[in-house]
GUPABA-516148 format. One record per residue (C-alpha): x negated, y negated, z. Coordinates in steps of 0.5 Angstrom, whole numbers, plus 500, padded with zeros to 3 digits. Layout:
N
XYZ ...
! end
This chain:
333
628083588 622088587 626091581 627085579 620083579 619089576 623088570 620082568 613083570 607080565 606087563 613089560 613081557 606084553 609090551 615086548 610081545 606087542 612090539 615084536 608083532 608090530 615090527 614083523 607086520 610092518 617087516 611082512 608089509 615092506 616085503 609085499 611091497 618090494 615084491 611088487 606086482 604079482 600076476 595070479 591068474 594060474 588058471 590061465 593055461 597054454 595048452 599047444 602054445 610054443 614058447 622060446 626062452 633066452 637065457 632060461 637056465 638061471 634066474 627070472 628066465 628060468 622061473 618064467 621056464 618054470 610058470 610056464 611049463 605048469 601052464 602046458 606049455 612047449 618050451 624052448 629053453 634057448 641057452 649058451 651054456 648047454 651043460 646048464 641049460 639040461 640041468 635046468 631043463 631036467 629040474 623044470 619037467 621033474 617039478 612040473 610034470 612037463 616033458 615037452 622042455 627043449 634044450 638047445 643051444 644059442 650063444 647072442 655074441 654070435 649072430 651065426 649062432 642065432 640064424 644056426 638056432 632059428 634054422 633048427 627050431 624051423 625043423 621042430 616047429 612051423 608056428 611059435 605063439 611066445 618069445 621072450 628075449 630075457 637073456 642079457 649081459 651086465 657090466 662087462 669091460 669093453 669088449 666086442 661080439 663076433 660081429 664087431 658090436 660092442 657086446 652089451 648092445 650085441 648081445 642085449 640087443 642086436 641079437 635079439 632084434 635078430 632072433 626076432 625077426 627070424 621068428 616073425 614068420 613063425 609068429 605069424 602063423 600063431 593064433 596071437 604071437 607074442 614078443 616079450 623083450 625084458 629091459 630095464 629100468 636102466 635106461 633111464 641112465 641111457 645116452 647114446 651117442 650116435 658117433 660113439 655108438 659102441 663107445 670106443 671113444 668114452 666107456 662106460 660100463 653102466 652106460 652101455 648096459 643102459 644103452 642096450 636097455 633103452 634100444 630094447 625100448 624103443 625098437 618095441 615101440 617101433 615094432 609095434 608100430 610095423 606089426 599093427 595089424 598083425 596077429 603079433 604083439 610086442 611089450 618091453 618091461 623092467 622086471 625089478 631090482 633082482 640078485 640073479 647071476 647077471 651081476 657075476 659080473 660085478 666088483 666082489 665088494 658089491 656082490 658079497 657085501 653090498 648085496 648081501 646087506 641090501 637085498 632083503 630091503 632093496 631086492 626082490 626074489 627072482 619069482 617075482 622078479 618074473 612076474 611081469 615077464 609072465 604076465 605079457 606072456 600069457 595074460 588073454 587082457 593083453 592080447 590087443 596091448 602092444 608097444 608098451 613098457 611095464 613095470 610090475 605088471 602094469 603098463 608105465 604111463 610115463 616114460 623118460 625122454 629117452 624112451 620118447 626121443 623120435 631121432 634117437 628111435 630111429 638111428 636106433 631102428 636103422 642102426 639094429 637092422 644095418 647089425 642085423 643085416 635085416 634086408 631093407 625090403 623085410 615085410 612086417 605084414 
! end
């Protein structure tokens, strides 16, 4: 009984105490930290401003759809899915309070979709103060859009180099326009290959996600460029390692094991997965800033040589406007 006693003495149920408040504090600390950069300026408002939104039915597009909506925002929520996009758009009003959400539908692996989208949008409105181009595709087999583009690059990229120069006029007409590309760490796994630009030759299913990424980078260094001078500023960011439904795409082993068990230490929640989106969209400090990649709410200072590759920007730059079919006398001022 004396052994017993012992066992179960007030001391060692302190010590348990103790070390069950020290393992959930260092548990609470290790979140925060993976959660990463969160912008709290909710005082920030925007009122009158016009914001489309790519792919805001699901996951961190439809959670900027959210925090932007709370700031009075008019939103477009630009989706393939139209059915999914009004049940989207009814969530966001009945939790916001906003009635100014606007479903319509634009389908990026088909470039009549996304002239047939500005067209309309043009109808509704004359000037748009944000776009962000979030949606995307992840791990798909090969496979081509509509207009022959291998379908990561297509749909990532291409059509929304497309959407974005429809909607420069738009911009222009705004008190500061905003183009908000959401990328991916995964360009640092990037290798274009500019013979085998729709990998036809050798695929790779991480490689031409990575592609896409990186194409989405350097066209925003190099639009900054053009826009200089301009009311237009441009900013490409990585949100985060986030479970959202890009990854449907991925083997079941992954999705229901592998993410399951290395999500809580490895991913963040999809509200601060959008935090960085959300800050190039309506922080007033960044309104000069223009070109740059972030990464939890903060710029990245040192990019990997992929991003800073001169050659490959701009066989990337010719290559989107020749997909595109941007005409070789656009004028960006």
């Amino acid at each position: 009984m004396d052994v017993l006693a012992s066992e179960y003495s007030p001391l060692s149920y302190e010590r348990f105490l103790f070390g069950a408040i020290i393992a959930s504090l260092g548990i609470f600390v290790y979140r925060r930290y993976i959660e990463g950069g969160q912008f709290k300026r909710d005082h920030v408002k925007m009122d009158g401003k016009v914001v489309i939104i790519t792919g805001a039915n699901t996951g961190i597009g439809k959670e900027t759809a959210m925090d932007l909506a709370r700031r009075n925002a008019k939103i477009y929520l630009a989706c393939r899915d139209f059915d999914r996009c009004e049940v989207a758009r009814k969530e966001i009003m009945e939790k916001t309070g906003n009635q100014q959400i606007f479903n319509r539908l634009l389908d990026l692996s088909n470039q009549k979709s996304v002239r047939d989208f500005v067209v309309k949008f043009s109808k509704d409105e004359k000037k748009l103060d944000v776009l962000i181009n979030n949606a995307g595709v992840f791990y798909l087999p090969h496979s081509l859009t509509v207009d022959g583009i291998e379908s990561h690059f297509g749909i990532n990229h291409v059509s929304h180099f497309l959407l974005t120069h429809l909607l420069l006029d738009h911009l222009k007409k705004s008190e500061q326009g905003r183009i908000v590309n959401v990328s991916s760490l995964a360009y640092e796994s990037a290798k274009i290959d500019k013979n085998d630009l729709h990998l036809q030759k050798s695929y790779d299913k991480m490689k031409a996600y990575g592609n896409s990424k990186l194409a989405q980078i350097l066209t925003t260094q190099r639009l900054a460029r053009e826009l200089e001078g301009t009311n237009i500023t441009v900013y490409s960011l990585h949100p985060g390692v986030i479970q959202t439904d890009i990854q449907r795409n991925l083997p079941w082993f992954f999705k229901s094991v592998v993410f399951t068990i290395t999500g809580f230490l490895f991913c963040k929640s999809i509200k601060s997965g959008a935090q960085t989106t959300i800050r190039c969209a309506v922080d007033p400090d960044l309104a000069t800033v223009s070109g740059k990649y972030f990464s939890d709410c903060e710029v990245v200072k040192k990019l990997k040589s992929q991003a800073k590759d001169d050659d490959v920007s701009e066989f990337i730059w010719e290559e989107s406007q020749r997909l595109a079919k941007i005409p070789a006398d656009f004028s960006y001022k």
